[in-house]
N, C-alpha and C positions, 0 to 999 in steps of 0.2 A: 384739388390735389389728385393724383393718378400715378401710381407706381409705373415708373420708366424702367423702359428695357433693360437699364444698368441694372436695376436692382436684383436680378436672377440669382433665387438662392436666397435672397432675405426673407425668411423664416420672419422674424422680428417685424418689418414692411407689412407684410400681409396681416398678421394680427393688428400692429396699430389701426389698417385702416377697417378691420372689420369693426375694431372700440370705436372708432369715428363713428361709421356708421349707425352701429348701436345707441351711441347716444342722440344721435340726431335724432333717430326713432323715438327713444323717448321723449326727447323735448316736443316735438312732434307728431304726434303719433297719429293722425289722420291730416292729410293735405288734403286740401281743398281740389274739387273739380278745376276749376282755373288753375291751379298750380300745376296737375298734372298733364294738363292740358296743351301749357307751354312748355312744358318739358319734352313731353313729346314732339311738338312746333319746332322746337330749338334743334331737335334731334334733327329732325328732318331738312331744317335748313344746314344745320353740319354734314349730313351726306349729300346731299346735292350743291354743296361750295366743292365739298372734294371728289367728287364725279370723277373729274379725269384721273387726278392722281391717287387715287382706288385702284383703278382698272391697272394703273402700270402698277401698283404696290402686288395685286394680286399674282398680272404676269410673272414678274419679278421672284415672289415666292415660290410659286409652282413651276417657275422654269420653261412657264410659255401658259398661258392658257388665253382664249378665246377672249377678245374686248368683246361682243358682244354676249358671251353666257355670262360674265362676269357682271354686263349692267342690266341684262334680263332678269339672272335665276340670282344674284345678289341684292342690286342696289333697288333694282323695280320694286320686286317683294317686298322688301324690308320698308319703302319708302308707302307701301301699300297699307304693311300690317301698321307703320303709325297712323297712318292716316285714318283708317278703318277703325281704331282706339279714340282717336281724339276726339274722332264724330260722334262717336256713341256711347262717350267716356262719361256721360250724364246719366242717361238710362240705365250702365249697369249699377251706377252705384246708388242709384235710389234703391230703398228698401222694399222686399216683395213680399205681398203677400199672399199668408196660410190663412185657412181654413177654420174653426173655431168649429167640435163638436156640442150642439145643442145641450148636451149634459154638462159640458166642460165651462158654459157660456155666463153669464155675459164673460166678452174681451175680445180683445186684440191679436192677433196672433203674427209676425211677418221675418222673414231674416236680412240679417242687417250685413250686406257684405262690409268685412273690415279687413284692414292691412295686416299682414302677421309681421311683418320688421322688415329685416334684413334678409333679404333671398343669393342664395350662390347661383351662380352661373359658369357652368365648365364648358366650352363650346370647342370645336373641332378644327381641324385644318381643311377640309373639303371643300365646305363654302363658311370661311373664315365670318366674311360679314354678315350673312344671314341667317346661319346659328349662331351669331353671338347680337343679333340686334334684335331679331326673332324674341325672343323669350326674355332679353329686358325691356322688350317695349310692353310686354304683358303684366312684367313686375310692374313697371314704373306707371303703368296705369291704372294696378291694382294699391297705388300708392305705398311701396315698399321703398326699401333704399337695397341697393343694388352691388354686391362684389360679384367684376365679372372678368374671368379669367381665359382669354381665346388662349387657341394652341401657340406655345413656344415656335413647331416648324413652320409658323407665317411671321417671323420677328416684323418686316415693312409694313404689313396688316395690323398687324397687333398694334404697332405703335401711335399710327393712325386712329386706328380706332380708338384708343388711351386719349389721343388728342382732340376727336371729336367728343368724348364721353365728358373730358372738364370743360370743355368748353360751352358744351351747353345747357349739363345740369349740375357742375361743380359736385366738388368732393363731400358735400354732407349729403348728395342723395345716390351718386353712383362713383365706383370708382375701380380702374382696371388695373388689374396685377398680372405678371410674369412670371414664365420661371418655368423649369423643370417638375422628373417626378418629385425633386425633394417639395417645391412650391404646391403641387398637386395633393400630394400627401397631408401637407398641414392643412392647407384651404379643405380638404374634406373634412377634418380633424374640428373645426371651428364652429360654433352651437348657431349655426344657420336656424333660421325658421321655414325652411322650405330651400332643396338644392335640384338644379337640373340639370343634369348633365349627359350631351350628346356625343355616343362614341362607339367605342367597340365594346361588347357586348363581357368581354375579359373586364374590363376598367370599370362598366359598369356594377359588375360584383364586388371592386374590390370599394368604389364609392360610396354603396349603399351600405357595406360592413361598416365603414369607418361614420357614414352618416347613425348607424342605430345605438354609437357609443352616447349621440346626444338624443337619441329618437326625434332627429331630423326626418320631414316626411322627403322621399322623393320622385321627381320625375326622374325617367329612364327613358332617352330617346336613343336606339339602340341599330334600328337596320336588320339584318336576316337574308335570306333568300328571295326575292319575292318573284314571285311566279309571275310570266303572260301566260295563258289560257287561250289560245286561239282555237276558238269550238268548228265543229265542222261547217256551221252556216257562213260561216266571218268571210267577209269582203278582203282576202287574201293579201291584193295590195296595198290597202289602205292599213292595215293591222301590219304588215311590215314597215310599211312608211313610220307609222307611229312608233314602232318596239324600236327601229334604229334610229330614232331622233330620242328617245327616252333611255337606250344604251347607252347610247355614246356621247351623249351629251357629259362633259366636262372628261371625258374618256373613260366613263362608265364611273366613274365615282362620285355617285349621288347613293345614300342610303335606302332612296325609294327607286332606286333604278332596276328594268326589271333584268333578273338576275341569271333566268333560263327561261326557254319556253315550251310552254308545252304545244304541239303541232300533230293534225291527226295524222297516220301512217302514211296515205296515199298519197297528203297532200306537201310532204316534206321539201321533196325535189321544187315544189314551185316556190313554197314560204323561200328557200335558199336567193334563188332566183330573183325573188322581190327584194327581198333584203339585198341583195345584190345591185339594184339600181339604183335602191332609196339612197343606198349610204354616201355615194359619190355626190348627190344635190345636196346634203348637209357638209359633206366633209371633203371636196372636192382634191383631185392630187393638188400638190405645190410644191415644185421641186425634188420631189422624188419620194415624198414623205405624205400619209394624209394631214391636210389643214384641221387639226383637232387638238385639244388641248392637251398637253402631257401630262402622263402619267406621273403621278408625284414622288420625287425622290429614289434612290438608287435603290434602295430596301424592296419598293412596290414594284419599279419594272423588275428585278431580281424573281419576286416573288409571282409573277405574272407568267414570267418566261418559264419557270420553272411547273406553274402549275401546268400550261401548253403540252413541257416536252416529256412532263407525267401521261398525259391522256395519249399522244402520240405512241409514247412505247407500250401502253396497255393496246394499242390497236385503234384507237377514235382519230377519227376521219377531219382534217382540221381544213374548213376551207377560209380562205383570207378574201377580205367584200374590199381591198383598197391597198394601199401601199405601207408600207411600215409607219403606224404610228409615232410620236416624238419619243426617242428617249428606247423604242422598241424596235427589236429585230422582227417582229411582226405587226399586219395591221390588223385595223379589226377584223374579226373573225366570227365566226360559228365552229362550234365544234359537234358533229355529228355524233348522239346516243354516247355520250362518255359514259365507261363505267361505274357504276354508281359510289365504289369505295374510293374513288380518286378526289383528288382534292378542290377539282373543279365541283363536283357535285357533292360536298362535305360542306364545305366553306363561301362565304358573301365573297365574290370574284374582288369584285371594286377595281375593276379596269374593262378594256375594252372588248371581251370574250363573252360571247351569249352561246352557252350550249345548248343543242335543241333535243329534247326528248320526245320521240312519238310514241302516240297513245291510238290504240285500236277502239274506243267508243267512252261518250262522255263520263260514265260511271268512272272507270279505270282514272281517267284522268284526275278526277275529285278526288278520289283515294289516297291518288299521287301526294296532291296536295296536303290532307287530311292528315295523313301518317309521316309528314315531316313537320319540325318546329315551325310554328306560325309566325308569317311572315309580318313585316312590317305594311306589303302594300302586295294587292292580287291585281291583277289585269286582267278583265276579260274581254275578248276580242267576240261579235256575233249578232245574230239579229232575232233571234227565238228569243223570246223574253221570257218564258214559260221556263227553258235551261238556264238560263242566266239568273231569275229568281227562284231558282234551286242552288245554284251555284252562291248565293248572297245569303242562303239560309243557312246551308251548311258545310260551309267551308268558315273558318275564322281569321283573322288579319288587320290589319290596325288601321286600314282604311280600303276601301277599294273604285277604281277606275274602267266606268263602261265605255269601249272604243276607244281608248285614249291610254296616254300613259302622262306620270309627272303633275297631272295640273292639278290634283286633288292637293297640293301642296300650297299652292299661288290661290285659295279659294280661302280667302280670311274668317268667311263663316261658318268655316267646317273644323269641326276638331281636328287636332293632329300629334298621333301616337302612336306607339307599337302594343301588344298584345303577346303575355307569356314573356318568349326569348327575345322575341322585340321591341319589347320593352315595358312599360307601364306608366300609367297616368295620360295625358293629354293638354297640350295648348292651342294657340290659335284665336284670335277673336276674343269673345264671351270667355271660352272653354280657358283661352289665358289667366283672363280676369278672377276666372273663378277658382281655378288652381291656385294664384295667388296669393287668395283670399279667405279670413276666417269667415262664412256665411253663419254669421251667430243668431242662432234663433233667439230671438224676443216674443213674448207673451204680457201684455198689458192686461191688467184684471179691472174687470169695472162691475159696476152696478149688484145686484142682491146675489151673494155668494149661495145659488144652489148645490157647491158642491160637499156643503157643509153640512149635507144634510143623511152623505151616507159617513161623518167622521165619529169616533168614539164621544160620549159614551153610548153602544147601542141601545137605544131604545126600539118599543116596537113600529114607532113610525119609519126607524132606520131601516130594519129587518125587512121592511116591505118595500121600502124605496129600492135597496138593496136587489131586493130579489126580481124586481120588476125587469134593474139595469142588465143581469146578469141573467136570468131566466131561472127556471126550476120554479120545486114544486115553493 
């Protein structure tokens, strides 16, 4: 079963399936490795049957975007992090063991990862399929049952995904719902055992409100600022090549994309310049427009334009690396030293504008960083390791990227989270599984119970044992 796109607005829809769910849990309540196993399997053969008709469901909703970001930074990943689960979906779930102190001894000590039930999932419109397969491929390995709610503004997505979701793990172990905020609202509303939800950082506070009515724990996958750093050693072209394939990729609306950069003083006029060649080999013109994915909905160019022709009348210097974006009166661009109260450098852009801020010596720059909310992802660009593991110590950030931008994402064995405003908790891999999961400590007692020997009623062989454990006189 899987709540269909008709159902938007059923209040009523969404609670039945979360009772489904919940009972399945109890009948239930630990799957087996093999079960979860094929579940996952199943998954994977459902997105790679609809391969093609993904990519046009996605163009489609976005109103143009890239067939290939769409089966890189969507279908590959997702098709990755199952497979990465199903391989190793044995070894997390054996029990691990702790330590036993000598006093505490004989026994057993180890934790038993276990399912918590029913996990929510609220996923996004950016990259519809891989935040919304992302994090139930982690539930469904940590052997939960799954409400998973993509965003409304992908209805061709959504639907699809509803389709692939019964069909390969049916309605008692996942199942996808619809709808607006009122759907939003209640699905928060609902005694989840764990909810994750990837979004704007607004929605995330109002999520975790409404999750602490049941003291639902949550993840927060939330996005920020997130700086490039390009230090004065950095290989200038290679650190732009990378910043505008990491910008503009899906037209800057990735949560980990980097969001401004920092560039030393002197070196400003060339970064421009780089940037300036790189972006035409990813995004070449095409009829009078760059070949890049649109910007999503009328709301977001509205709000994009708007941020531009903010920096422009304060006096920021706007240079354009390519031809009018889809759906934009401008293409991508840099915007040279905006001022810092404008909403370019207040706000996560989430389109195709990288402002560049120069910094006169690495100190300054870290500071930069330091004294604004922590980002979801830093960038540093260079080749002094000695700055850079300075830069790794203190600076804070929910993941970071040496020479590169984006692939800390696509790397199934690394956690994946924000920090503070961007958010809290972490998946990916293990870090999924274990989110997932109750790691319930177990302690097995065996043989001649020593500990019995410091228990009432004191005598004075206690008082001695006692004070041996503890010291003194």
């Amino acid at each position: 079963m899987a709540v269909e796109q008709g159902t938007d607005g059923d209040l009523a829809a969404v609670s039945q399936a979360f009772d489904r769910l919940a009972a399945a849990a109890r009948r239930d309540p630990y799957p087996s490795a093999g079960q979860r196993q094929e579940q996952l399997a199943a998954l994977e053969r459902a997105l790679v049957h609809r391969r093609d008709t993904l990519v046009q469901a996605v163009d489609a909703d976005f109103g143009g975007r890239l067939a290939h970001e769409t089966l890189f930074a969507e279908i590959f990943v997702s098709l990755e992090g199952l497979r990465h689960a199903r391989r190793r979906l044995a070894g997390w779930m054996r029990p691990r063991r702790r330590s036993v102190p000598l006093t505490l001894g004989p026994g057993r000590a180890w934790v038993q990862p276990q399912p918590l039930g029913v996990v929510g999932i609220i996923a996004p419109w950016n990259y519809p399929l891989f935040l919304a397969l992302g994090p139930l491929a982690g539930a469904l390995a940590a052997g939960n049952r799954v409400l998973l709610k993509p965003s409304e503004l992908t209805p061709r997505t959504t639907a699809l995904i509803s389709d692939m979701v019964a069909e390969a793990v049916g309605g008692d172990t996942a199942i996808v719902v619809s709808g607006g905020a009122e759907v939003g609202a209640q699905f928060g509303r609902l005694p989840f055992d764990h909810i994750l939800f990837t979004g704007s950082t607004r929605v995330g506070r109002l999520v975790m409100k409404a999750a602490a009515e049941n003291l639902t724990p949550v993840t927060l996958e939330l996005g920020g600022k997130s700086p490039a750093l390009v230090l004065p050693d950095a290989d200038l072209k290679s650190a732009a090549t990378d910043i505008a394939y990491g910008k503009f990729t899906n037209a800057g609306q990735t949560c980990v994309a980097p969001d401004y950069a920092l560039v030393p003083r002197a070196r400003g006029e060339d970064f421009v310049a780089a940037l300036a060649a790189a972006v035409p080999t990813y995004f070449p013109p095409e009829g009078g427009a760059s070949a890049m994915s649109a910007v999503f909905g009328e709301a977001g160019r509205r709000r994009i334009a708007t941020m531009v022709a903010e920096a422009k009348s304060r006096g920021a210097v706007v240079r354009e690396l390519g031809p009018p974006a889809p759906g934009l009166d401008i293409g991508p661009a840099v915007v040279l030293d905006p001022p810092e109260d404008t909403a370019l450098q207040r706000e996560e852009i989430f389109g195709p504008i990288l402002p560049v801020v120069p910094y006169d010596d690495v100190d300054q720059a870290l500071d930069y960083v330091r004294d604004r909310p922590r980002p979801l992802a830093l960038y540093l660009f260079g080749r002094d390791r000695a700055v850079i593991d300075r830069a790794l110590k203190t600076t804070a950030a929910g993941g970071v990227v040496i020479n590169d931008t984006l692939i800390h994402v696509a790397v199934e064995d690394l956690p994946f989270g924000g920090v503070g405003p961007s958010g809290m908790g972490r998946y990916h891999g293990r870090d999924g599984f274990d989110t997932f999961s109750h790691l319930k400590a177990v302690f097995d007692r065996a043989g001649p119970r020593l500990d019995r020997l410091v228990r009432p009623p004191m005598k004075p062989l206690h008082r001695w044992v006692l004070r041996l454990l503890v010291g003194g006189g």
